[in-house]
C-alpha positions in Angstrom: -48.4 -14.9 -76.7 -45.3 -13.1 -77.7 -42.1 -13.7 -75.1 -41.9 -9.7 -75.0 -45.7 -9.8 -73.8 -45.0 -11.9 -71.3 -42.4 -10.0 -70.1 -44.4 -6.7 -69.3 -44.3 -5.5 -65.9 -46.1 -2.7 -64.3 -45.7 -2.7 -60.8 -46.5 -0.2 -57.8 -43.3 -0.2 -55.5 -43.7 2.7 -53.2 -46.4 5.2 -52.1 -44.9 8.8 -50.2 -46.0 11.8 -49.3 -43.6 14.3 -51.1 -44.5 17.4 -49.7 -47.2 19.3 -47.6 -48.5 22.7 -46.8 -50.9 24.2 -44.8 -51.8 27.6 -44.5 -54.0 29.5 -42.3 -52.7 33.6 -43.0 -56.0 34.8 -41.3 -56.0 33.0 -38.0 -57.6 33.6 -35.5 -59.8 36.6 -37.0 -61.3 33.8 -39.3 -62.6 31.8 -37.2 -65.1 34.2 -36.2 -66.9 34.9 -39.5 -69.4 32.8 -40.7 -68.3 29.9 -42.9 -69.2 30.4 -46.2 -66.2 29.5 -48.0 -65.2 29.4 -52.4 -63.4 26.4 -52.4 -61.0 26.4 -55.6 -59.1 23.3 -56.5 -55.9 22.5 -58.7 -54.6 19.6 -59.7 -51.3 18.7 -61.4 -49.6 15.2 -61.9 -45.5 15.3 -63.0 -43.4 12.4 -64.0 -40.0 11.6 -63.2 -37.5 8.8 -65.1 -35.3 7.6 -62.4 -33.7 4.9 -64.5 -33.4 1.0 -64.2 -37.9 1.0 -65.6 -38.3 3.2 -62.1 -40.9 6.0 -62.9 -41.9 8.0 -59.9 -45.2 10.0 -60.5 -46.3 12.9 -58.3 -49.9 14.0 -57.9 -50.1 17.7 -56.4 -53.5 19.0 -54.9 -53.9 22.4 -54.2 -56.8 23.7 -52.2 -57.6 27.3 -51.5 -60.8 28.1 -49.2 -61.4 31.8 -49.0 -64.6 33.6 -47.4 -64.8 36.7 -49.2 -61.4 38.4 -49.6 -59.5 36.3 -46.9 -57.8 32.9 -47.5 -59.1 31.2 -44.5 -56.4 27.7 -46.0 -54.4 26.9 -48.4 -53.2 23.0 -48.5 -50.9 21.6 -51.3 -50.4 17.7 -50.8 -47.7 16.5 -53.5 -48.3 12.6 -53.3 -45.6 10.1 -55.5 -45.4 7.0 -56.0 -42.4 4.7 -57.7 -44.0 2.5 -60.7 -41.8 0.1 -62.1 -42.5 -0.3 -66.1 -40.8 -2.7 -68.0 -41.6 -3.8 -72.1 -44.3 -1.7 -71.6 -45.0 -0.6 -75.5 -44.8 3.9 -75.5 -48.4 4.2 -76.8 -49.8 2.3 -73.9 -47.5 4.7 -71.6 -49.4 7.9 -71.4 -52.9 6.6 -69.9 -50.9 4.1 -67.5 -48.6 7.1 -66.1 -51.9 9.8 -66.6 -54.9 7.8 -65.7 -54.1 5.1 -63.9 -50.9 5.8 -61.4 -53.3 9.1 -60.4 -55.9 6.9 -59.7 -53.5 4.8 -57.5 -52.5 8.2 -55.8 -55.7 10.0 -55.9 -57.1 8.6 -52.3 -53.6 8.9 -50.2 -53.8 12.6 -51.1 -57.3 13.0 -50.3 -56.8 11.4 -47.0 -54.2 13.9 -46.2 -55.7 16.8 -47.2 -59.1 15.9 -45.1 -56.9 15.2 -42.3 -54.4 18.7 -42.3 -58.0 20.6 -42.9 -60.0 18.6 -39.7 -56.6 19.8 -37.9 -56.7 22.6 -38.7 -59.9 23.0 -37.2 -62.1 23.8 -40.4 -65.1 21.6 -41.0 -64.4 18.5 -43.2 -63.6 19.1 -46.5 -63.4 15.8 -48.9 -62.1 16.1 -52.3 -64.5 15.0 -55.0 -63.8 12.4 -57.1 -61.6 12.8 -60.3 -62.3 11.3 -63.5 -58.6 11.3 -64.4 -59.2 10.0 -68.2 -61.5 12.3 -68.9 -58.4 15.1 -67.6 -55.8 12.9 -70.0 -58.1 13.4 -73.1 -58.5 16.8 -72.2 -54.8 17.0 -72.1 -54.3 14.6 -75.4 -56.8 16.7 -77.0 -55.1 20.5 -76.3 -51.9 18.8 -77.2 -52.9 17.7 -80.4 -54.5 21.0 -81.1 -50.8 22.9 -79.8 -52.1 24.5 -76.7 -50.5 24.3 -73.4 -52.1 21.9 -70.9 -53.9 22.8 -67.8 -56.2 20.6 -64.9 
């Protein structure tokens, strides 16, 4: 084993909630319709150099319920966390800082968007799960074809 290999370091230092919304611009009207909502849902992930090997990553969830034309919520969650990577060769970069530190982030933000729903008085709404690599060869694959990338 090569000293450099031994020297790799990928660490999780911090998890945060970065920012949080929650909208209800129909309230009280919509709670008296029947609950039938289109539930559309965004997801973004965005990462940050702060120096020293720091990385923070930020996962963004948006979730819009509407029952017919009225948005009865909208909830963005931006969740982060600080990842400390050191000797960690570029090519192995990508699916650590797009698979695997959303994966890390993926259930704070789903706790927090079930909880800001539930208090919002809505029925319980759980995100589904994510296959995150599936979304980062998605995002490989438009790249290498030279379209912007979307999830």
């Amino acid at each position: 084993m090569s000293e450099e290999t031994q020297d790799r370091q990928f660490t999780l230092q911090r998890i945060y909630t970065k920012d949080i919304s929650f909208e209800t611009p129909n309230s009280p009207e919509i709670f008296t319709q029947e609950w039938r909502p289109e539930i559309s849902v965004n997801i973004n992930n965005a990462m940050k150099d702060l120096g020293d090997g720091n990385l923070e990553v930020v996962l963004t969830v948006t979730v819009t319920a509407k029952v017919g034309d009225k948005t009865a919520f909208l909830v963005e969650v931006s969740q982060a966390g600080i990842f400390l990577a050191q000797n960690i060769p570029d090519e192995e970069m990508g699916p650590l800082l797009g698979i695997y530190c959303p994966n890390v982030l993926f259930p704070y933000v789903r706790e927090v968007v079930s909880d800001l729903v539930t208090r919002g008085t809505f029925p319980q709404f759980l995100l589904a799960p994510v296959n995150f690599e599936a979304l980062y060869a998605q995002q490989m694959q438009q790249q290498q074809e030279g379209q912007p990338s979307e999830h």
